[in-house]
N, C-alpha and C positions, 0 to 999 in steps of 0.2 A: 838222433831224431829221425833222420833220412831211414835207419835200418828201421821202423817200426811200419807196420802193415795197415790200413785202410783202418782195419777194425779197433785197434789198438791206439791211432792217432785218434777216432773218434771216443774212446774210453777217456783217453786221457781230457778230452774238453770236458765231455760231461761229469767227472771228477773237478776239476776248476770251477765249474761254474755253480756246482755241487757245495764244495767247499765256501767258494766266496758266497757264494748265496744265504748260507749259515751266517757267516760273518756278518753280512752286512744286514741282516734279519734281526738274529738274536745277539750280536754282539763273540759270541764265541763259535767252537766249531772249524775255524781254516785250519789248525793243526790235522785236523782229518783226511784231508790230501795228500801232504805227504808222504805216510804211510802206502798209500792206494795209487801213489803213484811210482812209487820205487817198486813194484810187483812188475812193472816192464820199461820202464828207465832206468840204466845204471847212474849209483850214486854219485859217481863222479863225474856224471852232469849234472845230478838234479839239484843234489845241496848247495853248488853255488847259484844254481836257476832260483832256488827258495829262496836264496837269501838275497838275491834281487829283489823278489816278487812281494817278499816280507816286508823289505825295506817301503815299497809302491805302496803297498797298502795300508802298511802303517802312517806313512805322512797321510794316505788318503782319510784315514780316520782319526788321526790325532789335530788335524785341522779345526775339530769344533771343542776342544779340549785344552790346547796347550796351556791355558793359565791356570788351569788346576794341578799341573804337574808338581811334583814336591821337590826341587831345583837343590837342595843340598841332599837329600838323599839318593839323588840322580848320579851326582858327583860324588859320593860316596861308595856306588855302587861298580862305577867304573875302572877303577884299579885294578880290580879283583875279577872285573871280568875279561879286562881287556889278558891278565896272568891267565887264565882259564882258556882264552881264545888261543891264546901262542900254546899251549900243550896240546889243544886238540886238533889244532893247526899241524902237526907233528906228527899226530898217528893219522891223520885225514891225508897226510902225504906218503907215508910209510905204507899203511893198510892197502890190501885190496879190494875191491868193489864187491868181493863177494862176501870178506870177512868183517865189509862196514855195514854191509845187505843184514847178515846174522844179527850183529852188535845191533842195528836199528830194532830189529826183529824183536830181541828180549828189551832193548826200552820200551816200544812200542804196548809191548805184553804185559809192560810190568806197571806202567804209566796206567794204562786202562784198568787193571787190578786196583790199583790205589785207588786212583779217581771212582771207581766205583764203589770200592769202600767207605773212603770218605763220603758220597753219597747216602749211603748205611747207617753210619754213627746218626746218633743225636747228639741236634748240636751242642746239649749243654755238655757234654761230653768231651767237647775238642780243647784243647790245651794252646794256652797262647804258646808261641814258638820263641825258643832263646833268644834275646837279642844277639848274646857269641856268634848264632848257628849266619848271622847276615854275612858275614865275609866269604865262609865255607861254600852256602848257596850262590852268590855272588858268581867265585869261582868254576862252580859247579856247572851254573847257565854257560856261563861261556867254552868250557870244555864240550861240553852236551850238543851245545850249537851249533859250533866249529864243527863236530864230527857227522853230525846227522842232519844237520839242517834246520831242527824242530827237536819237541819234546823239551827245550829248555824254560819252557813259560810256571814249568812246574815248579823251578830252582826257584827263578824271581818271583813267583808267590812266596814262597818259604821263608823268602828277602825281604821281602815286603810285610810279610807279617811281623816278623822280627821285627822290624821298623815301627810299628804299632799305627800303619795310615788309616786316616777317616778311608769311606767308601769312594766319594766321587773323587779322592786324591788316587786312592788304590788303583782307580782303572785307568785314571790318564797318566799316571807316573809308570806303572806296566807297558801300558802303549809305547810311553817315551824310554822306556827301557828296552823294549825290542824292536824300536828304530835305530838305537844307539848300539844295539848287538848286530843286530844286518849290516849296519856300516863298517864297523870294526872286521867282522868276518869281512865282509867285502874286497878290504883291502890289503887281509888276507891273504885271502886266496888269490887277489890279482899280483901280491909281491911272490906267489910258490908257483904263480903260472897257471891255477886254474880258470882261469876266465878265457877259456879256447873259444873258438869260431862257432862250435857247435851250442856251446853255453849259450851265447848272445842269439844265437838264432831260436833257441826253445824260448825263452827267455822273452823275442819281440813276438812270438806266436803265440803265449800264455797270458797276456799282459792285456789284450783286446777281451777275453775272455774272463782274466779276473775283475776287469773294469764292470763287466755287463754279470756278472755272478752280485757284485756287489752293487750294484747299480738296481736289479731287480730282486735282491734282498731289503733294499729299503724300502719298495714298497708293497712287499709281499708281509701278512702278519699271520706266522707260526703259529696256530691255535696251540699249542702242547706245552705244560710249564715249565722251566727251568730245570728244576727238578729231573722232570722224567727225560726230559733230551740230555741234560749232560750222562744220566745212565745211559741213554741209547746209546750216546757217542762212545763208552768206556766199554762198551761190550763190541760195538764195532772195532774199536781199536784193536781190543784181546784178542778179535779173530783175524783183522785183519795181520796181526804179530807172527800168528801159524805159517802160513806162505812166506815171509821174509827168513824166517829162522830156516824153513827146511831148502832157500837158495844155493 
């Protein structure tokens, strides 16, 4: 944090407040920080920084929801991910900051691909998902997580669909799924030692700022629909993939 330069410290807020802004607006969108902030943070601060941050904001939005959560599928979900977290827990320890930089790179590229395809299809077109494929996705999130910090919300959809949830189940049981993944990671990375001095300090600098991203996304209204921002977001994402992969 200390090595980043005037210009740089200021990128990085305006990206947070950027990101949570989205969040707390449209409900989706803070994945889109991550990305944009690993272009001049090394990983092996940020991901355990996100998965602080994830965790903050998650309780901060699953507070007007929790009794819609789907409580045995919750716990179903967990096994599988917590397996998922200890293997990516493993290369997150092994890998280097530059060869997690890349790895982030082509999720990053290839998440935004998808998501904008799926934006493409019509919908009568989309195929309910296997109920088999829930434990695989499960696992999935948690690997995904554990290594990159993000990009996992796309596994626990895949989870979740297989599950077959109503809608207002879908988004507070997601919420309460990636409050339960940032915990797990959490402790983690604090039993392999990543939770250093410098973590906790981006970490209390970031936290003022995601408060007030998400504070004046509640009462800001996005005129743009659903539709066309989550393409906006998937073409951001693809570019922002470019820069990570050529680290």
């Amino acid at each position: 944090m200390f090595s980043l330069s005037p210009l740089e410290m200021a990128y990085c807020g305006a990206v947070l407040l950027f990101a949570y802004g989205l969040r707390g607006s449209t409900g989706f969108g803070g994945a889109l920080g991550m990305p944009f902030l690993a272009l001049v943070i090394p990983l092996k601060v940020l991901v355990p920084v996100w998965t602080l941050l994830g965790a903050a904001s998650s309780l901060t939005i699953l507070g007007r929801e929790r009794k819609l959560v789907a409580g045995r599928d919750l716990v179903a979900f967990v096994p599988w991910c917590v397996l998922g977290i200890a293997i990516g827990l493993y290369f997150f320890k092994t890998l280097d900051a530059h060869t997690l930089a890349r790895g982030l790179g082509i999720m990053v590229f290839s998440y935004g691909g998808y998501s904008l395809w799926q934006t493409l299809r019509p919908a009568s077109g989309r195929r309910a998902v296997p109920r088999a494929l829930g434990p695989l996705a499960s696992a999935l999130s948690g690997v995904v997580g554990a290594l990159f910090g993000t990009m996992s919300t796309l596994f626990i959809a895949i989870y979740l669909d297989a599950r077959a949830l109503a809608k207002d189940a879908f988004r507070a049981t997601i919420s309460a799924m990636l409050l339960t993944l940032s915990v797990v990671r959490g402790i983690g990375y604090y039993a392999v030692g990543e939770f250093t001095g410098e973590v906790w300090l981006t970490f209390a600098a970031a936290v003022p700022l995601m408060l007030a991203g998400i504070y004046i996304g509640d009462r800001i209204n996005v005129n743009i629909s659903e539709l066309a921002f989550r393409r906006m977001v998937s073409v951001l994402l693809m570019l922002c993939g470019v820069p990570l992969l050529l680290k």
